[in-house]
C-alpha positions, 0 to 999 in steps of 0.5 A, spaced: 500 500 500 502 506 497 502 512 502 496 516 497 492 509 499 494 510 505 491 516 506 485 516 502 483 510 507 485 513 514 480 519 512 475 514 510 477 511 517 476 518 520 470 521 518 467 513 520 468 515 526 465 522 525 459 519 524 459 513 528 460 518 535 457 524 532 451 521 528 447 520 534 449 527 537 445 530 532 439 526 532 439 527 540 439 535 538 434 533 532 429 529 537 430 533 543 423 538 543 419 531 541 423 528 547 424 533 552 416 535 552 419 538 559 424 543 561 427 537 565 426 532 559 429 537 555 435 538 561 436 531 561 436 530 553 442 534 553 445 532 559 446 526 555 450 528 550 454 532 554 460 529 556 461 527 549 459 532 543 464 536 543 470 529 543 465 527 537 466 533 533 474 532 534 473 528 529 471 532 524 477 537 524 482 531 524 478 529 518 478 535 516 487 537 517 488 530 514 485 532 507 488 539 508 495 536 509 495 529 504 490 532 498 490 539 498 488 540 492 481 536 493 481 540 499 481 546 496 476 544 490 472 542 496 471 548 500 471 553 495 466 550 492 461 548 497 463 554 500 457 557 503 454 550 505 460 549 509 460 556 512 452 554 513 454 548 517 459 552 521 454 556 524 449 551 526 455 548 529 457 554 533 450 555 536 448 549 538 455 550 542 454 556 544 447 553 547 449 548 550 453 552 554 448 558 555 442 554 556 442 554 564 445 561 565 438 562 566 431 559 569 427 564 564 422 560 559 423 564 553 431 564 555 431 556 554 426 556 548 431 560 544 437 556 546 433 549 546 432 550 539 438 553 537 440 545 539 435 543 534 436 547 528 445 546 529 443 539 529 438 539 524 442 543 519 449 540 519 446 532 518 441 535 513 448 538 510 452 533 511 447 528 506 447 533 501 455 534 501 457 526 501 450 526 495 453 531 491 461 529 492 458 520 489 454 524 484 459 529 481 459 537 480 462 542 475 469 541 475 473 544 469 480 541 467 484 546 472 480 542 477 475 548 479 469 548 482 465 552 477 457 551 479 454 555 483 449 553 490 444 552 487 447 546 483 448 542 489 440 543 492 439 538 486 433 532 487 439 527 489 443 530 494 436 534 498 434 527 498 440 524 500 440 530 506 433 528 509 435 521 509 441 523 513 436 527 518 432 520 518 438 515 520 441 521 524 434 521 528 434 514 528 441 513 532 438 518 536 432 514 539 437 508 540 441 512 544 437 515 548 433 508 549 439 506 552 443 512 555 436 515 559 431 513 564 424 513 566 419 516 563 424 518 557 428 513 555 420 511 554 418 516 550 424 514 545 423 507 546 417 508 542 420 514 537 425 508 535 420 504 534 415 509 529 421 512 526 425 505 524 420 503 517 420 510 515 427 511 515 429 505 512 424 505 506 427 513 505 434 509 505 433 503 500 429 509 495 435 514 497 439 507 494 435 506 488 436 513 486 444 511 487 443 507 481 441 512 476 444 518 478 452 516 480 456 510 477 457 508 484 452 501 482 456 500 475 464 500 479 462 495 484 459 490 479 453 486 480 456 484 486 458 489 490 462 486 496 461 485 503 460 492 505 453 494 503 450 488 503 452 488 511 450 495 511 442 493 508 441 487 512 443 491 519 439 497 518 433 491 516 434 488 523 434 494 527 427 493 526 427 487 530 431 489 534 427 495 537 420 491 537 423 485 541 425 491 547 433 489 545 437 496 544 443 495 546 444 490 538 439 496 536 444 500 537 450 496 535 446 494 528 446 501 527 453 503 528 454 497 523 450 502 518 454 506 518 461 503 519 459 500 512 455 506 509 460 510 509 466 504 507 461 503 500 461 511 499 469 511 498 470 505 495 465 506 490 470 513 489 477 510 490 481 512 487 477 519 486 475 523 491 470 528 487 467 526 481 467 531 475 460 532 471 463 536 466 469 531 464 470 524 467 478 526 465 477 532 470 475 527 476 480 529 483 483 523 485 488 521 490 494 522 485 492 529 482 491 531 489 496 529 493 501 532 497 508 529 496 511 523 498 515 526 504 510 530 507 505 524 507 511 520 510 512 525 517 504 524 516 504 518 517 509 517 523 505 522 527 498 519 526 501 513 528 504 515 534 498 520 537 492 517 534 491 511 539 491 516 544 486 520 542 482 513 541 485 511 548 482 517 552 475 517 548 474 511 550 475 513 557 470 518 557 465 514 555 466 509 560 466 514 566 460 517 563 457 510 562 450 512 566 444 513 564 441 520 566 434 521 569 429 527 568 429 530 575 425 528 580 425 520 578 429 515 581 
């Protein structure tokens, strides 16, 4: 495996993680005034992810430097051409930090209200993003032979990527009740056992015809053949035994069936990509790929010894964090 290889795989590997831990941080924010019918529901929601929504985005910004640093230049036709959603989803992301800190500053109701919704709309807006980004990146956009994005916004906001961003928003709500089931208590984790049961159908229907749409509108389907290796299939058959899972009360397979989802989902998307990593519309012959993207053989060496000497202690470290703060949360007031 050559370092570019490498590289390519060790961003896939990180945004995984991305949306395996910060997946159901959003659909916890996108479920929260569903959930939360309380000011102490809501307390006890946002409780839930406290101690972790914060680590999960570190995953991102790694992801983020790692492309920075091994493709520049898919770096820069990637954030100069999504430029305004990126910067729209940057700002999501700030208010749903910011309210998580000023929420409790003080009891007044309209005060909460607005920060609890900044919660939602942070939430909401980035998983709906996120899909309309990863839809449009698998499917192809105007870019020239200078490697140039040179479609405006409304190209991204086709049929396609709007409904791979609802689809995300689903998955992303999904994974939310999963986890609350199984991080809260009492009248709660009730109230989102029963969300994960409505909200398993629709969501996987939305999956298979967001799917179907896949066949028609990228070549994803024609580059793994008629059979498309372990990784999809393994994908579909966990989201469908979600369904069992959370009918027969078992939330913890529920859990780990979704994660699954996710870990292979994203694993089909870079492979159907390999070795590309934006497809051009205008000109297959104008793909970015991880040899015209990359950075030189040097950096991408210095890389890979510092990655490989401080990425196990991050992982180390977030693993700790989870099992210190491994209790379920209840509303205040139950025991």
């Amino acid at each position: 495996m050559n370092l570019e290889i490498l590289w390519f795989t060790l961003i896939a590997v990180l945004f995984t993680g991305f949306f395996l831990l910060e997946g159901f941080d959003y659909g916890v924010g996108i479920l929260m005034p569903f959930l939360g019918k309380s000011d102490s529901g809501r307390a006890a929601v946002i409780r839930s992810i406290g101690p972790f929504w914060d680590g999960n985005e570190v995953w991102l910004l790694t992801a983020g430097g790692a492309m920075f640093a091994a493709f520049p230049n898919w770096y820069a036709t990637l954030f100069s051409g999504f430029y305004l959603p990126l910067a729209l989803m940057l700002l999501a992301l700030i208010m749903r930090g910011v309210a998580f800190e000023f929420r409790n500053k003080h009891p007044r109701p309209s005060w909460r209200a607005f920060w609890d919704w900044s919660i939602f709309g942070g939430s909401l807006v980035p998983a709906l993003l996120w899909g309309v980004a990863l839809s449009n990146i698998i499917a192809g956009v105007p870019i020239d032979a200078q490697q140039n994005y040179v479609g405006g916004f409304w190209n991204l906001l086709n049929p396609y990527a709007l409904l791979g961003g609802v689809t995300f928003v689903g998955v992303f709500s999904l994974y939310g009740a999963i986890f609350l089931s199984l991080k809260t208590g009492g009248s709660l984790a009730e109230d989102a056992q029963r969300m994960a049961r409505r909200l398993w159908l629709p969501v996987t229907l939305l999956v298979f015809v967001f799917v179907i749409a896949g066949y028609f509108a990228t070549d994803v389907f024609s580059r793994l053949g008629v059979d498309p290796g372990v990784a999809p299939l393994v994908a579909g058959a966990a989201l469908v035994s979600i369904g069992w899972f959370v009918r027969s009360g078992r939330y913890g397979w529920a859990f780990i069936m979704m994660a699954a989802t996710l870990v292979f989902s994203t694993a089909t998307l870079f492979v159907g990509l390999f070795p590309r990593v934006m497809v051009s519309s205008l000109n297959s012959a104008w793909d970015l790929t991880i040899s015209n993207t990359s950075s030189s053989a040097y950096t991408l060496t210095v890389m890979t010894i510092v990655a490989l000497t401080l990425v196990p202690i991050v992982l180390a470290y977030q693993g700790w964090n989870y099992y210190v703060f491994r209790e379920r949360v209840m509303k205040h007031g139950e025991a």
